[in-house]
C-alpha positions in Angstrom: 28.1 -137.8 -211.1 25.6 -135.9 -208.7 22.0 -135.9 -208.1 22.2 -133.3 -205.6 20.0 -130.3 -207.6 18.8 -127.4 -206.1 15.4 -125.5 -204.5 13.9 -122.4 -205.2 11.6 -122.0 -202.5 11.2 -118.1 -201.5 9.3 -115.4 -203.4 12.5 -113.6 -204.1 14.2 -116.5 -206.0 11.1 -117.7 -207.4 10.2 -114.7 -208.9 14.1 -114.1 -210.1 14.1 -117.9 -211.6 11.0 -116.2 -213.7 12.5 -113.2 -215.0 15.9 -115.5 -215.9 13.9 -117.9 -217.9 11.6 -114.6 -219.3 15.3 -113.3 -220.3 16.3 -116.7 -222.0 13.0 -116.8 -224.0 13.4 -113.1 -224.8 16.8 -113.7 -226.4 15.3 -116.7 -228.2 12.7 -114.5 -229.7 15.0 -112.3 -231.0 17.1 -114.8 -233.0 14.0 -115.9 -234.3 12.3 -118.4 -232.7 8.6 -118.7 -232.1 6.1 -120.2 -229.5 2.7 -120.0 -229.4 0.1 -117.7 -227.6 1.8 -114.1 -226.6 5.3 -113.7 -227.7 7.6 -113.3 -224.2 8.5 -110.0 -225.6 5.1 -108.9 -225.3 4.7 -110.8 -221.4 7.8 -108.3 -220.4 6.6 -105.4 -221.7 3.4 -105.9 -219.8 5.4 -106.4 -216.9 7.7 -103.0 -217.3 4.9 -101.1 -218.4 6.8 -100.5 -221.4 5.2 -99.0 -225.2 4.1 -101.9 -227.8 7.3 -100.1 -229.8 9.8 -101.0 -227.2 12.7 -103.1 -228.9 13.7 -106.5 -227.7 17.3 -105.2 -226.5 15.7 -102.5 -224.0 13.4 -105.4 -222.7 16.2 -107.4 -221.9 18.1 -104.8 -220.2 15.2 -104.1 -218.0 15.1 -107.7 -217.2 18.3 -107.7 -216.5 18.2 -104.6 -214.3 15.1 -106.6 -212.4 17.0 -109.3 -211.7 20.2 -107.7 -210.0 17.4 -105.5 -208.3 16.4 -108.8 -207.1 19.9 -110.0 -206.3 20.9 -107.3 -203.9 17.7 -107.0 -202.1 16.9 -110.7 -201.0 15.6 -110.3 -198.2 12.7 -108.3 -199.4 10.0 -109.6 -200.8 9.2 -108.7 -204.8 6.0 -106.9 -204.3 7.6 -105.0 -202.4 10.2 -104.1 -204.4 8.3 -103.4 -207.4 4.8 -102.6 -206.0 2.7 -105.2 -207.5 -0.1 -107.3 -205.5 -0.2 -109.8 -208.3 3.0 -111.7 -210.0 3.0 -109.9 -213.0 4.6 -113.0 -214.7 2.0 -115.9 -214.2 -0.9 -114.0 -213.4 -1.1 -115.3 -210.0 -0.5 -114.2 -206.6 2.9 -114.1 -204.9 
C-alpha cells in the first residue's frame, strides 16, 4: 500500500475540489438524502444565480460545466473566470 496522497493548494483546484464535492452532495440530494442547514441544491443555485424552481439535474450540469470551465483554464484564477470577489461556496474570500 501507499501513503503518498495528494495537495490541493491553488485557488483554481481548491475552488474545483469545491464544486466536485458541491456535485457529489447534489446528486445525494437528489436520491434522497438529507443534511442539515441549506440543502446543497439551494448553495448552487445561489452560486449560478439560478431561480428557486431550477431542478436538481440543470444544477448539476452547471456544475459540471464550472468545473471543465475550470479544467481548461488553470492557469487563471476563479474570480476571474467567473467574476466574483468572494468564494461563492464558503462565503469567504479566495
Amino acid at each position: 500500500m501507499s501513503d503518498q496522497g495528494f495537495v490541493v493548494d491553488t485557488p483554481n483546484g481548491i475552488f474545483f475540489f469545491q464544486l466536485a464535492s458541491l456535485k457529489a452532495q447534489v446528486r445525494l440530494e437528489n436520491l434522497g438524502m438529507k443534511s442539515r442547514g441549506k440543502s446543497r441544491t439551494a448553495i448552487a443555485k445561489r452560486l449560478f444565480g439560478l431561480p428557486p424552481n431550477t431542478k436538481r439535474d440543470t444544477v448539476i450540469s452547471y456544475l459540471q460545466d464550472a468545473m471543465n470551465v475550470l479544467q481548461a483554464n488553470k492557469d487563471q484564477h476563479p474570480k476571474d473566470l467567473f467574476g466574483c470577489e468572494v468564494n461563492p461556496v464558503t462565503g469567504g474570500g479566495w
